[in-house]
C-alpha positions in Angstrom: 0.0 0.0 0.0 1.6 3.3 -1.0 0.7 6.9 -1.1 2.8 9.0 -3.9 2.6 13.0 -3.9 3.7 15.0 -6.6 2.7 18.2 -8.5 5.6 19.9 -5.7 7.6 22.9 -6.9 9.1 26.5 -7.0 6.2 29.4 -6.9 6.1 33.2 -6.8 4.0 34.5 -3.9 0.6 34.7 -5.7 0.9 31.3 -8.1 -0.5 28.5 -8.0 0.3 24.7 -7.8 -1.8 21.4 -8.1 -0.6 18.7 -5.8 -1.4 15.1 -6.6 -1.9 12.2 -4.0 -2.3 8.9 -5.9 -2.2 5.4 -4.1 -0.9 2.1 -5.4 -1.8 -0.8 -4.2 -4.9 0.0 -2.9 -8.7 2.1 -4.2 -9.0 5.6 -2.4 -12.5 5.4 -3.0 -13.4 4.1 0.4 -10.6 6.2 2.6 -11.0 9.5 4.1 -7.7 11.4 3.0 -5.8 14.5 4.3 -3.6 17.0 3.3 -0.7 17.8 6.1 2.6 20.3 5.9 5.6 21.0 7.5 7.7 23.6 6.9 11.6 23.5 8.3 11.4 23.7 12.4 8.0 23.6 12.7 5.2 20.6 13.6 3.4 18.9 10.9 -0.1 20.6 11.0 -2.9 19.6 9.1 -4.3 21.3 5.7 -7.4 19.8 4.2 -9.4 16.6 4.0 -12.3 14.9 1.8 -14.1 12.2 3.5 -14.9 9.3 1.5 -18.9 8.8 1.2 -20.2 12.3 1.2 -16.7 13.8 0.1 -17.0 16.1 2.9 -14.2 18.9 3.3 -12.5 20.3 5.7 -9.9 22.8 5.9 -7.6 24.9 8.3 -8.2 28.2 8.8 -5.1 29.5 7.5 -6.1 28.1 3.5 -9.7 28.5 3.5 -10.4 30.7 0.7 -7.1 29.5 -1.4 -6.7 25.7 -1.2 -9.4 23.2 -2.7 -9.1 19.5 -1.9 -11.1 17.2 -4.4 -11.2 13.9 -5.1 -11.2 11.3 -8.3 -12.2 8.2 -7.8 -11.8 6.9 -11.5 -7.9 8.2 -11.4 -7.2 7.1 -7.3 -6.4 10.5 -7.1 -7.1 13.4 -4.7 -5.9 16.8 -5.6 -5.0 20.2 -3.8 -5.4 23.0 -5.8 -3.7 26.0 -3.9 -3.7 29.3 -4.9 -3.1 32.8 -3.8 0.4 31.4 -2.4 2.4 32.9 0.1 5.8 32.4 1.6 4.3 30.8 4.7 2.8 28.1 2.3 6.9 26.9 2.1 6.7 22.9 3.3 6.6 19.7 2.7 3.3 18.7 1.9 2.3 14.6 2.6 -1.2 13.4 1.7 -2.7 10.6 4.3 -5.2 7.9 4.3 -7.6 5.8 6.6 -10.4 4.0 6.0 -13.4 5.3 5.8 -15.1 2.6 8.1 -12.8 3.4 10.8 -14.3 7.2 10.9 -12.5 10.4 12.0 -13.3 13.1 14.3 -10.5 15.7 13.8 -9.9 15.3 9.9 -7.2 17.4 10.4 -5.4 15.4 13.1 -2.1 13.0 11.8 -3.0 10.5 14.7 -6.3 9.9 12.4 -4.3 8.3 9.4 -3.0 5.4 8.4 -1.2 5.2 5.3 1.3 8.4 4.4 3.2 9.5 1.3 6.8 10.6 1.4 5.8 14.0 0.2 6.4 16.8 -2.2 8.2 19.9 -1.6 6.6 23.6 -2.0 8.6 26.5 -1.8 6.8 30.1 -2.2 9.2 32.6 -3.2 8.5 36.5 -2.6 
C-alpha cells in the first residue's frame, strides 16, 4: 500500500500549484484522506481533507479561501489546488489515508491516518 505526492515545486507568492496524491496498491474510494505540511522547524499541521462517502471537506483556517481539496475516484487520485500562495505556504506537503469505516473526528489530526506518502516539496518565493 503506498501513497505517492507529486505536482511539488518553485512558486512566486501569488501562483498557484496542483498537488497530486495517488495510491498504489490499494482504491482511495473508500478512505477518508488529508492533506498535512511542515515547513523547516516547525510541527506537521494539518491542511485539508475529503471524506470518503459524502466527500466532505475540511480545511484549516489558514487556507480556507485559497486551497481546494477534491477527489477522483476513476484516477485514485485526490488533488489540492492552492492558490493565492504565500511564503508561509513553504513545506513539505504529505497526503494521508484511513479508511473510511474506521471514521474520524478531527480530519485534520495526523494521529487519524493510516497510510502516508513521502511527500512533495513547496517553496513560495517572494
Amino acid at each position: 500500500l503506498q501513497l505517492v505526492e507529486s505536482g511539488g515545486g518553485l512558486v512566486q507568492t501569488g501562483g498557484s500549484l496542483r498537488l497530486s496524491c495517488t495510491a498504489s496498491g490499494f482504491t482511495l474510494d473508500s478512505y477518508n484522506i488529508g492533506w498535512f505540511r511542515q515547513a523547516p522547524g516547525k510541527e506537521r499541521e494539518g491542511v485539508s481533507s475529503i471524506s470518503s462517502n459524502e466527500g466532505s471537506t475540511y480545511s484549516a483556517d489558514s487556507v480556507l479561501g485559497r486551497f481546494t481539496i477534491t477527489r477522483d475516484n476513476a484516477r485514485n487520485t485526490v488533488y489540492l489546488q492552492m492558490n493565492s500562495l504565500t511564503p508561509e505556504d513553504t513545506a513539505m506537503y504529505y497526503c494521508a489515508a484511513v479508511p473510511e469505516r474506521l471514521g474520524y473526528r478531527d480530519p485534520l489530526a495526523e494521529y487519524e491516518y493510516d497510510f502516508w506518502g513521502q511527500g512533495t516539496q513547496v517553496t513560495v518565493s517572494s
